[in-house]
C-alpha positions as CSV (number, residue, x, y, z in Angstrom):
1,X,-128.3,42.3,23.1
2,X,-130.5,42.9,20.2
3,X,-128.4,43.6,17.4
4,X,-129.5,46.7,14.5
5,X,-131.5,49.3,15.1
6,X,-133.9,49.9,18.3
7,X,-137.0,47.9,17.4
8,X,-140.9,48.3,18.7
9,X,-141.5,44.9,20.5
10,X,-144.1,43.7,22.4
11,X,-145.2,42.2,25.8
12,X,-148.4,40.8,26.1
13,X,-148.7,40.2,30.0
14,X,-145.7,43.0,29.9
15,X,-147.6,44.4,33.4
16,X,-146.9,40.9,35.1
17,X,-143.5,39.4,37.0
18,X,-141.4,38.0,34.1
19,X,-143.0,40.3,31.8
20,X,-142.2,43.4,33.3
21,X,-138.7,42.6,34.2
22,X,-138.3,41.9,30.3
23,X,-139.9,45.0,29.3
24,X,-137.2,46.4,31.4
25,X,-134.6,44.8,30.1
26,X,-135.7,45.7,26.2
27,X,-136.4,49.1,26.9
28,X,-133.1,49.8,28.9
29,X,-131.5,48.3,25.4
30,X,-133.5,51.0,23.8
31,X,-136.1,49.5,22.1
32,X,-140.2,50.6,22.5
33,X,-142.0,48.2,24.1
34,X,-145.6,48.1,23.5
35,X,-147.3,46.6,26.8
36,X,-150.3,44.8,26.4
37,X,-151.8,44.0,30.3
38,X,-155.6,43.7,31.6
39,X,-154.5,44.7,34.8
40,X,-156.2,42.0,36.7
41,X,-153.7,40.7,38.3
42,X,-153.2,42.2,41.8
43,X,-150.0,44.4,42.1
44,X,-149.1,44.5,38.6
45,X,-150.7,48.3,38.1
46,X,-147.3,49.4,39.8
47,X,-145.0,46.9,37.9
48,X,-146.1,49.5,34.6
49,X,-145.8,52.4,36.9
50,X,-142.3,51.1,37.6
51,X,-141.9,50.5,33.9
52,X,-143.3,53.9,32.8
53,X,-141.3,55.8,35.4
54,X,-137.7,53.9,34.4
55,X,-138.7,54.4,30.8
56,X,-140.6,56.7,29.7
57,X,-142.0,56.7,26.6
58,X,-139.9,54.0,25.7
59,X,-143.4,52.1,27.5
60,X,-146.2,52.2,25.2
61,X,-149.0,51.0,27.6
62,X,-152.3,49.1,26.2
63,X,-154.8,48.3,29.2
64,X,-156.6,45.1,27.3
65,X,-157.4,41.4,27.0
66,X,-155.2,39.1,25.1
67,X,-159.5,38.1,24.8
68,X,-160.2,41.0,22.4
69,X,-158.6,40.4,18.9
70,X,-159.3,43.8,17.6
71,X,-157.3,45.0,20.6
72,X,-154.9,42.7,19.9
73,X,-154.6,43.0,16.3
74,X,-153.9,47.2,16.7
75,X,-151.4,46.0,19.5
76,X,-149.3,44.0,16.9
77,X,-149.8,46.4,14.4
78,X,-145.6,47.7,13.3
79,X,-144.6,45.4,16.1
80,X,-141.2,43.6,14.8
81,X,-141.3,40.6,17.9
82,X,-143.6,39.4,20.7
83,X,-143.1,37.7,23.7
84,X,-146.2,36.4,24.7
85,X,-147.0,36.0,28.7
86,X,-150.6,37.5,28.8
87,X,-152.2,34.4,30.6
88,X,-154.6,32.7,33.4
89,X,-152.2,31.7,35.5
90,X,-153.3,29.2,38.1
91,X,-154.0,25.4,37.9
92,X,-157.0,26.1,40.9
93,X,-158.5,29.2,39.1
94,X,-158.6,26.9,36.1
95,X,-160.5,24.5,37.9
96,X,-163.8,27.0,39.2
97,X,-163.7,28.7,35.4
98,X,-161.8,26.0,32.9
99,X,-164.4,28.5,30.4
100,X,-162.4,32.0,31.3
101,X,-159.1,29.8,31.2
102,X,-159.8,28.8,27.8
103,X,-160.8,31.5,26.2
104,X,-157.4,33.7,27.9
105,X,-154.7,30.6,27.4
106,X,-156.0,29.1,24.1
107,X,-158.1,32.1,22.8
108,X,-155.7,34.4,23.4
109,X,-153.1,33.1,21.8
110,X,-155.0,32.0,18.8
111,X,-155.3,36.1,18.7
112,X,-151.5,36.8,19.0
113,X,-150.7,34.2,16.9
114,X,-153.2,35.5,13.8
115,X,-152.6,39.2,14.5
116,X,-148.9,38.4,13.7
117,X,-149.6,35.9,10.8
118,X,-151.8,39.0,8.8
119,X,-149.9,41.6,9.5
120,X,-146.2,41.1,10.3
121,X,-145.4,37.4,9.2
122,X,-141.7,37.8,9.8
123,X,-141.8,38.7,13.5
124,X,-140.5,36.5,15.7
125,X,-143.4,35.2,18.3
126,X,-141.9,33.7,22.0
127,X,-144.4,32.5,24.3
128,X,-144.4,31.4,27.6
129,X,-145.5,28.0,28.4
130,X,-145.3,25.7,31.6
131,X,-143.8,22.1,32.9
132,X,-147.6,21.5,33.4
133,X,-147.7,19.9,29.6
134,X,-146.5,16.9,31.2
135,X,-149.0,16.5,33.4
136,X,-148.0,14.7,36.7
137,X,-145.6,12.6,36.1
138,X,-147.3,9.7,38.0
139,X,-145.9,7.5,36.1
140,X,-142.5,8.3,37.3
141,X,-141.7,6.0,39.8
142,X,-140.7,8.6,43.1
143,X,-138.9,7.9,46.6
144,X,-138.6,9.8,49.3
145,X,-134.9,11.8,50.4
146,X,-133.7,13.9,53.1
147,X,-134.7,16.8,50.4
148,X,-137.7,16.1,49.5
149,X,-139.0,13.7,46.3
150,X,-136.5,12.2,44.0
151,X,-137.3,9.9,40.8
152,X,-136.1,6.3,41.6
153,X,-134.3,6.4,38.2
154,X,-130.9,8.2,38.8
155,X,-130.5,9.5,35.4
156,X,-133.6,11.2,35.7
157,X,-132.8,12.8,39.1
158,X,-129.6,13.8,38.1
159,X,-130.6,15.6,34.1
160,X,-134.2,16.4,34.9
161,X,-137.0,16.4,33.0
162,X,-136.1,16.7,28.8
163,X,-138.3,18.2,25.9
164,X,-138.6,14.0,25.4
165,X,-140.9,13.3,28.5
166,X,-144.4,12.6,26.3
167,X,-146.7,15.1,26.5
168,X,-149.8,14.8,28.7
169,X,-152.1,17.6,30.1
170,X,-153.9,17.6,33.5
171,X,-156.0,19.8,34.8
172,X,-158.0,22.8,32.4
173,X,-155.1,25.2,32.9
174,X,-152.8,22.0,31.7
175,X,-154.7,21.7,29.0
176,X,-155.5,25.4,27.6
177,X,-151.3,26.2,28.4
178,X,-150.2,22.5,26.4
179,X,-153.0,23.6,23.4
180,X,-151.5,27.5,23.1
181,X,-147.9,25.4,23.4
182,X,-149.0,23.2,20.5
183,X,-150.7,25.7,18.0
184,X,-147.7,28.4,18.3
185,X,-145.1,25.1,17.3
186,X,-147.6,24.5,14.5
187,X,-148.0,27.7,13.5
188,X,-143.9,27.7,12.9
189,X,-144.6,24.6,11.0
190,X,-147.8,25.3,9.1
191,X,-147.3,28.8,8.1
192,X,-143.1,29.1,9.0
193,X,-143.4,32.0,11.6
194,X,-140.5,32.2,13.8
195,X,-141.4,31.3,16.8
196,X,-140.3,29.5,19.6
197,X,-141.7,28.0,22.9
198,X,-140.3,27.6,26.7
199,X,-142.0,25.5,29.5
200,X,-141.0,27.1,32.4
201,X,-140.7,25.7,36.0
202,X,-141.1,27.8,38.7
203,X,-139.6,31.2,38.4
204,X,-138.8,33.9,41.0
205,X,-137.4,37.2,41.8
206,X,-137.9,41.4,42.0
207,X,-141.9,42.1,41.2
208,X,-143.4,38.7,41.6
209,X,-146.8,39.7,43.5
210,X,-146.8,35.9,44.6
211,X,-150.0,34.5,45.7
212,X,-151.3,31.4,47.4
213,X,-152.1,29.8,43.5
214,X,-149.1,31.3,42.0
215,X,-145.9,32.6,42.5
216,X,-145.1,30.6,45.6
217,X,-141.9,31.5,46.4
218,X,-142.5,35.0,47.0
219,X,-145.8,34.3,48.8
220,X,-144.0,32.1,50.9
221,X,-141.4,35.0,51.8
222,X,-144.5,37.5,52.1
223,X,-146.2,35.4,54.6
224,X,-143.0,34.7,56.4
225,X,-141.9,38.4,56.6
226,X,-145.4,39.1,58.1
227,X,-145.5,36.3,60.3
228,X,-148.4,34.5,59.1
229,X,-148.8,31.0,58.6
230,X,-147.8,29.7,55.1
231,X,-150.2,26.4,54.0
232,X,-148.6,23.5,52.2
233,X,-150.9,21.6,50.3
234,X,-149.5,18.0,50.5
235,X,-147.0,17.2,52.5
236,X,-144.2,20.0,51.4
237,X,-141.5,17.3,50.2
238,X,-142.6,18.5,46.5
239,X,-139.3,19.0,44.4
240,X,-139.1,22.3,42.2
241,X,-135.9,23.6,40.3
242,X,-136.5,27.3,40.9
243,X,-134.8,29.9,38.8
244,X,-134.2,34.0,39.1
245,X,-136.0,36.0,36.4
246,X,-132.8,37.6,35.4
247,X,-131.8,34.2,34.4
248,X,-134.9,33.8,32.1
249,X,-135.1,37.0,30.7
250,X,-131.1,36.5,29.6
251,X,-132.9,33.1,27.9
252,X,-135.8,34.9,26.4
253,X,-133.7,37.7,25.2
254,X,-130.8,35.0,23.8
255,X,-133.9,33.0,22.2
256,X,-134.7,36.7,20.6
257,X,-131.4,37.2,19.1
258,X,-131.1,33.6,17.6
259,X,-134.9,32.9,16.5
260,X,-133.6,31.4,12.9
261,X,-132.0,28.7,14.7
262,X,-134.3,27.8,16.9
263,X,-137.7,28.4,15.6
264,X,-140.4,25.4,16.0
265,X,-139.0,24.4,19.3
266,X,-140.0,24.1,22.4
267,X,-137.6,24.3,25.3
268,X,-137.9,23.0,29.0
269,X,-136.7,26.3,31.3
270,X,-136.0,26.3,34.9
271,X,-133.0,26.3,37.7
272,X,-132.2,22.7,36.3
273,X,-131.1,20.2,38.9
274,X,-128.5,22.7,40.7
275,X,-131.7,24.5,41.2
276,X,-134.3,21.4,42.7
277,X,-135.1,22.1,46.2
278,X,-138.5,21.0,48.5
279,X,-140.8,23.1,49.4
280,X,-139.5,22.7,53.1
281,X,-136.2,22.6,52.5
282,X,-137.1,26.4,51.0
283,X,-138.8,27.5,54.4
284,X,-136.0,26.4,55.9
285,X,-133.4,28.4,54.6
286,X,-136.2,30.9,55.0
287,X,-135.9,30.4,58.8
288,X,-132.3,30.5,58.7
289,X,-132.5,33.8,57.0
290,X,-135.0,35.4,58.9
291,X,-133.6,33.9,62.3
292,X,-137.1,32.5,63.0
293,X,-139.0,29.5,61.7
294,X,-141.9,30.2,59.0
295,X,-145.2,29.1,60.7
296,X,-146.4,26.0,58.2
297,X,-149.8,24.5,58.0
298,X,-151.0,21.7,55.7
299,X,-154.2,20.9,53.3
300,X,-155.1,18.5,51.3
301,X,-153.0,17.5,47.7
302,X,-154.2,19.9,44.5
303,X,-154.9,18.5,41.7
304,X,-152.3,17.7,39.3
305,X,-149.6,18.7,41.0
306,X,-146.3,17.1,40.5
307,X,-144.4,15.5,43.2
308,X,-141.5,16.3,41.4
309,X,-140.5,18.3,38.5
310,X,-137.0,19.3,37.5
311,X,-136.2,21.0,34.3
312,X,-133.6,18.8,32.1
313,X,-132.0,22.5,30.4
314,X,-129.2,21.3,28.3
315,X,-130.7,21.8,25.3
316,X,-131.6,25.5,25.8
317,X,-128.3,26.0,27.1
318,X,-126.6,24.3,24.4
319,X,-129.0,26.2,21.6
320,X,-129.1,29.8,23.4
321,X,-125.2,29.5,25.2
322,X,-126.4,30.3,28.5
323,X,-124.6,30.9,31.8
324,X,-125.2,28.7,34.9
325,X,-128.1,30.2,36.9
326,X,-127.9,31.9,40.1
327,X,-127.8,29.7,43.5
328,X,-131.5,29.5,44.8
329,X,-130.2,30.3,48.4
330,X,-128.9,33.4,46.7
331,X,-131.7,34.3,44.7
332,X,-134.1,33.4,47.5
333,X,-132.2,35.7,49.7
334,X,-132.1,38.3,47.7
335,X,-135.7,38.6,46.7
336,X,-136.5,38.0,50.5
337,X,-134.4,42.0,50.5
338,X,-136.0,43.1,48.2
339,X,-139.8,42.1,49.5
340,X,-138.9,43.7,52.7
341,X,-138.1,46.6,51.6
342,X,-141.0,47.1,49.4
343,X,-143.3,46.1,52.1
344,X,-141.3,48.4,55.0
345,X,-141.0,45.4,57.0
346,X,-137.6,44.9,58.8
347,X,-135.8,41.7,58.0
348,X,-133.9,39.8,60.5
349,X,-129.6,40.6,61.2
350,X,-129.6,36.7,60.0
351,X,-130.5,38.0,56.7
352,X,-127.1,39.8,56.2
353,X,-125.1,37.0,57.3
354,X,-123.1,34.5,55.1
355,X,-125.6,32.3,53.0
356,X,-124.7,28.3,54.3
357,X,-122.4,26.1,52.1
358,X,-125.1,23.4,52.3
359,X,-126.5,22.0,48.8
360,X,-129.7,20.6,48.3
């Protein structure tokens, strides 16, 4: 909880998956939130009709680009935080217009993080960065398992990846997400805002419009519900630690409440190593769920991608006194509901039977 009085906060991206479940969460604490969106993101035009019918005029809706600073500037204008999402999202988008991705990722920020610095210096900025600063990790030394990719060093495998690991950015989206990363720590440094970073891994749950670039897990679950194939590019034994967005909006709202402390750092977010699981090992439990086997299909590796990444999250724990996240096979099932029933499409019995003791 935000402590004092109800507060006008804003969401730039506040339309899209994480952003919208945190608007929720802030408003249903009471405070305004001012929602900054495009809107060009499939889908998310009823995450703010969701927002706007919960809320009311708690939601203070601005259809713009994070692109345009005088839209951005009014945005921040009386605004006493910002969580900044408002993003291109997708490594392969990034890779047909690295221009477009520049200009939102780096751009965009440079906006936020100006509008704040002239006209409300003491708000706290958050912003939402991504395990692709370390590029991919080829330098980690790899072996294969029975679930999927594992680093050959067991420390490593068992911690996960720290806020250590050297930075090193792959790929355009790599490099405009690690360069908005950098100038929002600097800007906490160079001009002592309060602001703090997290680089998430791979986050899932209730309004992810999940696509074949991003937001795999629930376009995974979409194709599976709808029995179409699903296409894994490599050869699906990738490692992820997945994490519910209840569990990183209770991080982004803990980072909130304790900016002081934690301002100028940058924090590596995900399920942690409880959390890791392959991408087949995921579309397996999806065919135990579902009581049928996903249809898979393969293509060639992406660039950049990681054979492996795990989150190392002791230290946001440790700094923010977070609670262990939720199981995957949990969350995975309960999105998997929650899909179905948004789409009208009937589920399997399987998915209402006990969830397997099984760990990955």
């Amino acid at each position: 909880m935000i402590e004092g009085r109800p507060k006008t906060i804003l969401v730039t991206g506040g339309a899209g998956f994480v952003g919208s479940n945190l608007a929720d969460r802030l408003a249903a604490q009471g405070h305004r939130v001012r929602v900054l969106d495009a809107l060009s993101r499939p889908g998310v035009e009823a995450n703010l009709e969701w927002l706007t019918g919960r809320h009311g005029d708690l939601i203070e809706p601005v259809i713009a680009n994070v692109r345009d600073a005088g839209r951005v500037s009014d945005a921040v204008g009386g605004v006493d935080a910002v969580f900044h999402f408002a993003a291109q999202v997708a490594v392969t988008t990034s890779m047909v217009d690295p221009r477009d991705d520049l200009e939102i990722n780096i751009g965009g920020t440079f906006n936020v993080l100006e509008a704040v610095r002239a006209q409300c210096p003491s708000a706290p900025v958050i912003f939402a960065s991504t395990n692709k600063v370390y590029g991919d990790l080829a330098e980690v030394g790899m072996r294969s398992s029975q679930n999927g990719y594992v680093p050959a060093d067991g420390e490593l495998a068992r911690r996960g990846v720290s806020e250590r690991q050297p930075l090193d950015f792959h790929t355009p989206y790599g490099c405009s997400k690690g360069a908005a990363d950098q100038y929002v720590l600097d800007y906490a440094r160079s001009y002592g805002m309060r602001a703090a970073v997290f680089r998430m891994s791979c986050i899932y749950g209730q309004r992810q419009q999940g696509t074949e670039d991003q937001g795999w897990v629930a376009h995974f679950l979409i194709r599976a519900l709808q029995g179409e194939p699903i296409t894994l590019f490599g050869d699906g034994e990738q490692v992820r630690d997945i994490c519910d967005v209840a569990d990183t909006c209770d991080a982004y709202l803990a980072a909130l409440a304790q900016i002081d402390s934690i301002s100028g750092r940058a924090f590596n977010w995900g399920g942690g190593p409880a959390n890791a699981v392959s991408l087949l090992n995921l579309l397996e439990e999806v065919g135990v769920i579902l009581g049928r086997a996903p249809r898979i299909t393969f293509a060639d590796w992406r660039p950049g991608d990681q054979r492996w990444f795990v989150a190392d999250t002791r230290a946001a724990d440790a700094a923010l006194g977070l609670a262990p996240r939720k199981p995957w096979r949990q969350g995975v099932r309960d999105l998997l509901d929650w899909l179905a029933a948004e789409r009208g499409l009937a589920a399997s019995p399987a998915a209402t039977q006990p969830i397997r003791a099984a760990a990955v």
